[in-house]
Backbone bond lengths (Angstrom), bond angles and torsions (degrees), N, CA, C in turn:
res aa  C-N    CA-C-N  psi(-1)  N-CA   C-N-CA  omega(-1)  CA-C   N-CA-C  phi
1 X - - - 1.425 - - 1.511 109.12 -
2 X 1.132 103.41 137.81 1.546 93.31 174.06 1.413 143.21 -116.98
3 X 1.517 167.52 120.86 0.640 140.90 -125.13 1.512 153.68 -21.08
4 X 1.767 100.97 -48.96 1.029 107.26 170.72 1.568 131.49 -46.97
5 X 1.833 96.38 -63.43 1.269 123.81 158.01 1.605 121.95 -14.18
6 X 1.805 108.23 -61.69 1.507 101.37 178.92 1.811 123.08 -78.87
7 X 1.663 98.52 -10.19 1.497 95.06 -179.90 1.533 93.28 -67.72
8 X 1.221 124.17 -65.61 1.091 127.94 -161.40 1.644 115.70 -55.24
9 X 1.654 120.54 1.22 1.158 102.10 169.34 1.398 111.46 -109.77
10 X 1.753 98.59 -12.33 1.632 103.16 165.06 1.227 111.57 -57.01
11 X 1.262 132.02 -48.89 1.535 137.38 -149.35 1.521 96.92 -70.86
12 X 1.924 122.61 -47.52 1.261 114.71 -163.99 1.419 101.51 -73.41
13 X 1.223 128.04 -21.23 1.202 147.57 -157.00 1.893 99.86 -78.64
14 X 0.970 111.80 -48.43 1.277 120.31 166.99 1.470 112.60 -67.56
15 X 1.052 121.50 -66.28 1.647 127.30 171.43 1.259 124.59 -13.94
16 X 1.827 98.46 -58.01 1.228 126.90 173.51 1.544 117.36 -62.50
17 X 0.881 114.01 -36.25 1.636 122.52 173.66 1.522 115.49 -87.12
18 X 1.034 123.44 -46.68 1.687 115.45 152.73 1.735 112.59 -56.17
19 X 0.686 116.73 -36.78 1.620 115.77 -176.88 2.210 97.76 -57.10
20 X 1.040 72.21 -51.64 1.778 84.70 177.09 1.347 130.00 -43.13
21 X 1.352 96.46 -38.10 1.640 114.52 -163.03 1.591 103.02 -103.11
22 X 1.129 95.57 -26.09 1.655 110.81 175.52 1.568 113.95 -69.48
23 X 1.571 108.73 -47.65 1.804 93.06 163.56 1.724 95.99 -106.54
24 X 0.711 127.09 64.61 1.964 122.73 132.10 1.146 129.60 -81.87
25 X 1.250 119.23 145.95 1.457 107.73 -169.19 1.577 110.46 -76.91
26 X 1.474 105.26 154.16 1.878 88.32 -165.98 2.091 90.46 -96.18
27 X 0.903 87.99 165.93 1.627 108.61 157.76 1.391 117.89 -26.04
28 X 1.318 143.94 120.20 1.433 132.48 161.26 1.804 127.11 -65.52
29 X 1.507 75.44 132.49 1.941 69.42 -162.96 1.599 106.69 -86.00
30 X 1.652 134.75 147.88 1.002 107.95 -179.64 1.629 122.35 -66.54
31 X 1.054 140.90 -173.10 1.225 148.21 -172.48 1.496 114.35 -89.81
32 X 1.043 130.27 100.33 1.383 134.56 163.99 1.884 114.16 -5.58
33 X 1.434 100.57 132.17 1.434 94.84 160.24 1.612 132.73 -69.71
34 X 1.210 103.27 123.06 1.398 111.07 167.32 1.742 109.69 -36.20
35 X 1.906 97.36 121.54 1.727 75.40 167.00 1.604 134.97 -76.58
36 X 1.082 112.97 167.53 1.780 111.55 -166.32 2.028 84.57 -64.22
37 X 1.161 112.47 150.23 1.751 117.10 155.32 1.734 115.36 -70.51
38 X 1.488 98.41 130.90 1.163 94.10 179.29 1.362 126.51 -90.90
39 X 1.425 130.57 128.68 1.361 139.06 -173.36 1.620 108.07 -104.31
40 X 1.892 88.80 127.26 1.663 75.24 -164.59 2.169 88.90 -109.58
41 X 1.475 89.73 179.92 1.226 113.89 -179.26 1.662 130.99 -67.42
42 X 1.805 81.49 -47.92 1.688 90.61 170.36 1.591 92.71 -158.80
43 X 1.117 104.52 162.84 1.289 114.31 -172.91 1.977 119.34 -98.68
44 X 1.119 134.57 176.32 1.797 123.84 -170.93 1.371 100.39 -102.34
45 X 1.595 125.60 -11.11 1.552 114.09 174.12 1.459 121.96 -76.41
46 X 1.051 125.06 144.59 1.559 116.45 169.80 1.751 110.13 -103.48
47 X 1.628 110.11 26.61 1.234 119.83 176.56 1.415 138.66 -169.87
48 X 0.901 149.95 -165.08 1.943 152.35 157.71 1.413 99.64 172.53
49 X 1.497 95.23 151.24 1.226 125.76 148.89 1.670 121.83 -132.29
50 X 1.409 108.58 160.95 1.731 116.59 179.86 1.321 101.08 -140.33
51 X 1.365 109.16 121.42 1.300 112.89 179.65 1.413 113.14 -109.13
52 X 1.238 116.09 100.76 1.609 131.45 -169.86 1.400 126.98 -64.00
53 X 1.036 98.08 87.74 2.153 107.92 176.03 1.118 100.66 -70.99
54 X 1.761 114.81 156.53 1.496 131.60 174.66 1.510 91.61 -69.07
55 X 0.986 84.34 167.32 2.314 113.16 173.89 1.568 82.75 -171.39
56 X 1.580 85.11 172.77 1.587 116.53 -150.94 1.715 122.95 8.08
57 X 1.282 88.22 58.37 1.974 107.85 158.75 1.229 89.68 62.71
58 X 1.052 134.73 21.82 2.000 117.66 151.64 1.614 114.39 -86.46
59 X 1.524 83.17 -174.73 1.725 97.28 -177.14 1.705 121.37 -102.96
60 X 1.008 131.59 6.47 1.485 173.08 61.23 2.120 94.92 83.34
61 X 1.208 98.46 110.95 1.043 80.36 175.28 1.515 113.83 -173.12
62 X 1.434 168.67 -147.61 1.171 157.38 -156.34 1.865 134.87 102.83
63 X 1.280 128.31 177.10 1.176 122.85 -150.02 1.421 90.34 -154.03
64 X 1.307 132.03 119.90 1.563 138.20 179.16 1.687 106.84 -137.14
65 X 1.461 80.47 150.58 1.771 99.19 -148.63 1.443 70.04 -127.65
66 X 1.220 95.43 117.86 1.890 133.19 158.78 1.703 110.54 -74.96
67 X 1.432 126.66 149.80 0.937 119.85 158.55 1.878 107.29 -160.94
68 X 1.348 122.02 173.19 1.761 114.47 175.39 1.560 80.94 -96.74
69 X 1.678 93.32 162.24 1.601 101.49 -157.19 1.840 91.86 -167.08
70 X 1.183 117.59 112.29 1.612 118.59 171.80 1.348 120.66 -12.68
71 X 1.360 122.63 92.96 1.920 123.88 -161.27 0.765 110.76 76.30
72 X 1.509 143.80 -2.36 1.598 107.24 151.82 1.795 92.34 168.08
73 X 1.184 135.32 -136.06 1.569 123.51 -166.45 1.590 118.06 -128.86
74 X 1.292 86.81 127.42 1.326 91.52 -179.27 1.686 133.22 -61.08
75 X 1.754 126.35 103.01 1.946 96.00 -168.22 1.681 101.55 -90.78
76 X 1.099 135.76 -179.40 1.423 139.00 171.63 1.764 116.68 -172.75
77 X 0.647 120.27 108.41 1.553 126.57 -171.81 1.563 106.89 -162.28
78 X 1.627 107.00 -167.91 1.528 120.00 159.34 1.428 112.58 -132.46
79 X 1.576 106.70 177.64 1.376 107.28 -168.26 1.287 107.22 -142.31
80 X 1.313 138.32 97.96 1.766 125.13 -167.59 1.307 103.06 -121.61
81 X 1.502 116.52 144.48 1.389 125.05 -171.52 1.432 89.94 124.52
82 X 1.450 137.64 14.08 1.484 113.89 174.51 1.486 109.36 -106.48
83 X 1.341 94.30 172.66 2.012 112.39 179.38 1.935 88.63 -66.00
84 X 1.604 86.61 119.23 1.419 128.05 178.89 2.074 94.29 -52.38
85 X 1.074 104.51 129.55 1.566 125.42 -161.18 1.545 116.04 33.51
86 X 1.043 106.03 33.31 1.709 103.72 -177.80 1.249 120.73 -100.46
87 X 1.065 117.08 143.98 1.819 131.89 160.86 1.094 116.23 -40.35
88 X 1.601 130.80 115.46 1.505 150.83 160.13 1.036 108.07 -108.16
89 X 1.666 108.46 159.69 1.549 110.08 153.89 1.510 109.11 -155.52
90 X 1.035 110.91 163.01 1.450 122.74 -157.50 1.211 87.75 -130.01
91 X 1.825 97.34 145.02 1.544 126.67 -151.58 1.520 99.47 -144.12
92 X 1.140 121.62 139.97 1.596 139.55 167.81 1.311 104.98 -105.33
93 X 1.361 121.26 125.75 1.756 136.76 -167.85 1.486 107.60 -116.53
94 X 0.979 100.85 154.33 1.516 133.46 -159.99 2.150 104.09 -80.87
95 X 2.038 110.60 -25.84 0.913 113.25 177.13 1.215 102.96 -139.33
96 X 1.610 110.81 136.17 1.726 98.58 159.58 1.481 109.51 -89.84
97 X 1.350 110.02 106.48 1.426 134.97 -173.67 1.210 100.99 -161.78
98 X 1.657 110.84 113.93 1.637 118.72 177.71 1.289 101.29 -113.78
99 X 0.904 133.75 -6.29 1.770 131.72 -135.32 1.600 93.93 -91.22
100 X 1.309 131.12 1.73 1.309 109.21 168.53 1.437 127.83 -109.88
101 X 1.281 135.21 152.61 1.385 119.78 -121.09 1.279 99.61 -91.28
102 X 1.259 123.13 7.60 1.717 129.08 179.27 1.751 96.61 -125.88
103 X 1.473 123.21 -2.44 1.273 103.70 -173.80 1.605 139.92 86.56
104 X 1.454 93.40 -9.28 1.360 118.67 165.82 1.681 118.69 -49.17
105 X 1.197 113.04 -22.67 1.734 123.01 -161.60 1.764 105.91 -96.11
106 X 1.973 102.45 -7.41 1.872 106.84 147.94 1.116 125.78 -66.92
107 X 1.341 122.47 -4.40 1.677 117.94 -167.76 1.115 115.16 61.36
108 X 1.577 109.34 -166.40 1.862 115.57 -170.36 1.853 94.99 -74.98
109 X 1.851 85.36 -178.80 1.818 84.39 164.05 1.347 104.79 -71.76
110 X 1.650 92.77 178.73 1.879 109.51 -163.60 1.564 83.31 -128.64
111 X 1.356 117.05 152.66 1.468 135.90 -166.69 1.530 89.83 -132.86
112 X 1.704 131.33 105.11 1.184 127.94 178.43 1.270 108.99 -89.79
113 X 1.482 129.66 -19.20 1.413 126.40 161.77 1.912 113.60 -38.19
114 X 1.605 83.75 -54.29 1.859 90.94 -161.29 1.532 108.01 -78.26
115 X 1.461 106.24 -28.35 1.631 128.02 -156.41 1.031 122.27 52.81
116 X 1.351 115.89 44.39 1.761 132.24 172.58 1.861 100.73 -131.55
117 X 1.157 116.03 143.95 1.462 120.05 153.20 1.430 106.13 -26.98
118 X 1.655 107.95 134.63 1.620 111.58 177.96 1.903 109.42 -76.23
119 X 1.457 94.50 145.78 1.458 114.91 -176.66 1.271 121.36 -102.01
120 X 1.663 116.10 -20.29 1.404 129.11 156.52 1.364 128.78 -82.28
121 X 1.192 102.19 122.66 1.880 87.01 174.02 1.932 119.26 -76.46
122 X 1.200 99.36 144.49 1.272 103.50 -171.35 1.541 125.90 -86.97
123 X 1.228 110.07 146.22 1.808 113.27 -176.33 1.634 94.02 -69.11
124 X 0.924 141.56 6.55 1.859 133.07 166.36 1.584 105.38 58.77
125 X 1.345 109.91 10.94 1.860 101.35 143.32 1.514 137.53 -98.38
126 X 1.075 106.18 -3.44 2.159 106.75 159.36 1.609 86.64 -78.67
127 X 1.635 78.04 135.15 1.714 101.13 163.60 1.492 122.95 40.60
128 X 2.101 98.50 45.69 1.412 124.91 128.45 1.064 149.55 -46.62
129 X 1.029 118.85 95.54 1.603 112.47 -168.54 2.002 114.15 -122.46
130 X 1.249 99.92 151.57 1.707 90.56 -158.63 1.721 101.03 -123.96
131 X 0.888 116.88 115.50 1.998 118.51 -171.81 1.304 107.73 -61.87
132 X 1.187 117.98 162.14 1.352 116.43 172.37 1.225 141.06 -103.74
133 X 1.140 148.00 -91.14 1.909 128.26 146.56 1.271 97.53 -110.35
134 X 1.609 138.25 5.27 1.452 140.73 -131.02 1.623 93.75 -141.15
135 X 1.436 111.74 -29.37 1.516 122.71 -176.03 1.440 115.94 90.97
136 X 1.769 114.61 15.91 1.222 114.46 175.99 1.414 120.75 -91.29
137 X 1.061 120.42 178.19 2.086 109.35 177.33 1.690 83.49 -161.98
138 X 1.420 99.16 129.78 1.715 111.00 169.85 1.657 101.75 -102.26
139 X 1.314 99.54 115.47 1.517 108.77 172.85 1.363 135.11 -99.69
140 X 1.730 125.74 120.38 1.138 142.36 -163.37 1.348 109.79 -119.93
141 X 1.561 135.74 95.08 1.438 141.47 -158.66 1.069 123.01 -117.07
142 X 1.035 143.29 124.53 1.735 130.54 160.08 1.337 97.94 -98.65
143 X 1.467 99.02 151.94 1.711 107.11 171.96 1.295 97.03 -143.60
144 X 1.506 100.99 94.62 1.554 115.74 -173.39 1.530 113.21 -54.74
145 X 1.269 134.40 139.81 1.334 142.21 166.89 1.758 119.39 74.10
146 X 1.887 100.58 13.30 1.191 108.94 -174.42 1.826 115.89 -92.03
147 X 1.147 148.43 137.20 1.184 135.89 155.83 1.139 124.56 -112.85
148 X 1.057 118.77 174.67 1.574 137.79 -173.49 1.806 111.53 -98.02
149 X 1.191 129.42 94.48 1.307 132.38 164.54 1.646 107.95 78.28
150 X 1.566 92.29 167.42 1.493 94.89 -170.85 1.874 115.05 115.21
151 X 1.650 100.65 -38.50 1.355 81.64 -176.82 1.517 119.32 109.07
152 X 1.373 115.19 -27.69 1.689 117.07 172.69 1.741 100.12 -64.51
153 X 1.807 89.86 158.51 1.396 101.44 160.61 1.151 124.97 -37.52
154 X 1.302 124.81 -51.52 1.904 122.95 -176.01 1.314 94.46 -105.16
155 X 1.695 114.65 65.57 1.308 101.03 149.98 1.576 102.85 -120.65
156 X 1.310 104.83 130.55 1.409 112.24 -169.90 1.633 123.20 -98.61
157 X 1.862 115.24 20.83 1.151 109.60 158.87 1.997 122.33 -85.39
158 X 1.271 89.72 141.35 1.557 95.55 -169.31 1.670 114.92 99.95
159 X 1.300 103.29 11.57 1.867 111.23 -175.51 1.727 76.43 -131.93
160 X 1.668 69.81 169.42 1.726 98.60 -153.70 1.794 102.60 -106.12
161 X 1.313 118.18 142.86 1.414 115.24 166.30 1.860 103.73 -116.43
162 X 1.080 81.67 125.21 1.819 99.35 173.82 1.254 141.69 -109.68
163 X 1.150 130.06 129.87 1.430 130.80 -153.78 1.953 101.90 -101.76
164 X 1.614 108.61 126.59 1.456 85.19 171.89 1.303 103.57 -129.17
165 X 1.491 106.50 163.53 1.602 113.42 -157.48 1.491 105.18 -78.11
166 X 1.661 99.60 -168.87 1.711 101.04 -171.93 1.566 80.08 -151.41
167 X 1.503 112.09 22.28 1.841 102.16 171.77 1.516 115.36 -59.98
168 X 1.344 146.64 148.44 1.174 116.62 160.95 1.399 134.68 -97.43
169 X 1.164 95.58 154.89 1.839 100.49 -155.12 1.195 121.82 103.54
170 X 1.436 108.27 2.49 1.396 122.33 179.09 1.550 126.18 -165.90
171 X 1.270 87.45 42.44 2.046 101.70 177.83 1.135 93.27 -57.67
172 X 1.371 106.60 154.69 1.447 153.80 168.67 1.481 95.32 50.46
173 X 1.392 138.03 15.99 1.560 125.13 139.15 1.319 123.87 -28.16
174 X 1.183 103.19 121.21 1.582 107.73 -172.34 1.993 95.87 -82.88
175 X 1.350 82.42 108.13 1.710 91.26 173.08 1.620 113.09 -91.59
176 X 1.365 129.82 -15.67 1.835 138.36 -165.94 1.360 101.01 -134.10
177 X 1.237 93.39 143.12 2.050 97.92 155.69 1.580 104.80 -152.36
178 X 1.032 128.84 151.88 1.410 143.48 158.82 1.495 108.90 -144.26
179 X 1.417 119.75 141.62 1.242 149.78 149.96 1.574 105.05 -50.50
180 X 1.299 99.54 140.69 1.740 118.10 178.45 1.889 102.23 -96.87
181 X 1.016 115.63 98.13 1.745 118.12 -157.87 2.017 80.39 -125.98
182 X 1.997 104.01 121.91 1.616 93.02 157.20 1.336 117.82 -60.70
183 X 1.062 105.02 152.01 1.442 103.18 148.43 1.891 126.42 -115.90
């Protein structure tokens, strides 16, 4: 054989072996870290409201005035349509999605500290509220570590605040929902 001959079978010879290595499957890389959620400071709205429709066939209903508030947001409104002197409580949701007919389509609670759905269950005194002989309840809230717009994890426009009952036979039925919409 003569020179030429063996370059040329080196060369395919190589070709052929890079060609090889070129589709192998490579190594699995691990998976990127999740980024941390960002928690912001204050939020770009200077407002909200949630205007609370009945769910699960009550009469349930009210108007809440959002505001930024030292640590996190201030709620304040009323709520009429509830069991006459009874125990409520009001809930911040994970979706603003009311549209299902029990309210189920808010998701779990929302934890605006962490800005993930809450992982603790709660002692059911934040965002107590007590009716009056009339079935009204005037509501005064903090929602620590929550803001208003912007886009961070604990920003709670476009999540849902929910009202749950104190009927019996049916605690913590979510009887209200409204969407957190600036205005």
């Amino acid at each position: 054989m003569n020179r030429l001959s063996r370059l040329q079978i080196l060369a395919t010879t190589a070709a052929g072996v890079l060609a090889g290595c070129a589709s192998a499957p490579r190594p699995a890389q691990p998976p990127a870290p999740a980024a941390p959620a960002t928690i912001a400071a204050t939020g770009t709205a200077q407002g909200a409201i949630a205007n609370l429709a009945s769910a699960s066939g009550s009469l349930v209903s009210g108007r809440l005035v959002l505001s930024p508030d030292a640590g996190g947001v201030r709620v304040r409104g009323e709520i009429g349509g509830l069991v006459r002197n009874g125990t409520h409580n009001v809930r911040l949701h994970a979706r603003g999605d009311c549209s299902a007919v029990d309210a189920s389509s808010a998701g779990p609670e929302f934890d605006a500290r962490a800005g993930a759905p809450s992982r603790q269950p709660d002692s059911g005194d934040r965002g107590r509220v007590i009716a009056n002989a009339n079935g009204v309840a005037t509501l005064d809230l903090l929602l620590p570590g929550a803001v208003l717009g912007g886009g961070a994890a604990n920003d709670i426009v476009g999540r849902s605040l929910l009202v749950l009952g104190a009927t019996p036979g049916a605690i913590s039925a979510r009887v209200a929902c409204g969407t957190v919409q600036p205005r």
